[in-house]
C-alpha positions in Angstrom: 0.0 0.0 0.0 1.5 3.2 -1.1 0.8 6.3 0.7 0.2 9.3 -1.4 2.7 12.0 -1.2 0.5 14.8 0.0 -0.2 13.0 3.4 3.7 11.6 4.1 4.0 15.6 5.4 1.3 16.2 7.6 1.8 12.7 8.9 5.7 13.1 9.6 4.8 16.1 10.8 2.1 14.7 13.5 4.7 11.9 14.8 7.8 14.3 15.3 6.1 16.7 16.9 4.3 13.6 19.5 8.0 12.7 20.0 9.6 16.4 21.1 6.3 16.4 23.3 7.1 13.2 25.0 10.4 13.4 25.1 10.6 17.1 26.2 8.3 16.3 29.5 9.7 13.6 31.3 13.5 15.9 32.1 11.6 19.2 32.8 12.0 20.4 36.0 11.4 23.9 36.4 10.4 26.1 39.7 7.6 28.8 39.9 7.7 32.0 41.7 5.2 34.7 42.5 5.8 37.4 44.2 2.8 39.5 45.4 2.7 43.6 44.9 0.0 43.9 47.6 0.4 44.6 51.2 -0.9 42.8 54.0 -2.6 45.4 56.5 -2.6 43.5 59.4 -4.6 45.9 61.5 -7.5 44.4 60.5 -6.7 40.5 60.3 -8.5 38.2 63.0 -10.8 40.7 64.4 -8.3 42.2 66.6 -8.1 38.8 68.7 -4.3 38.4 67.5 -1.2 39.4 69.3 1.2 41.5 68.0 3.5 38.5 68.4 1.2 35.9 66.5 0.5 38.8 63.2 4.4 39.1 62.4 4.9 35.8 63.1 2.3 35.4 60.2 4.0 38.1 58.2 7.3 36.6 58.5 6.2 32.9 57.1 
C-alpha cells in the first residue's frame, strides 16, 4: 500500500512533533515564583483577637 505524497508531510509532521512532546516532559524540571505587589494590612486580620507576636509571626512565614 502506497501512501500518497500529500499526506507523508502532515503525517511526519504529526509523529515528530508527539515525539519532542514526549520526550521534552519527562527531564523538565522547572520552579515557579510569585511574588505578590500587595500589602498585608494587618490591622485588621483576626478581628483584633491576635497578638502583635502571633501577626508578624504570620507576616514573617
Amino acid at each position: 500500500m502506497k501512501i500518497p505524497c500529500i499526506f507523508k508531510l502532515p503525517i511526519t509532521s504529526f509523529l515528530l512533533l508527539i515525539s519532542f512532546v514526549s520526550f521534552s516532559q519527562k527531564d523538565f524540571q522547572g520552579k515557579a515564583y510569585y511574588e505578590s505587589k500587595t500589602t498585608v494590612d494587618m490591622s485588621n486580620f483576626g478581628g483584633g483577637q491576635l497578638t502583635e507576636e502571633r501577626k508578624n509571626k504570620l507576616l514573617n512565614e
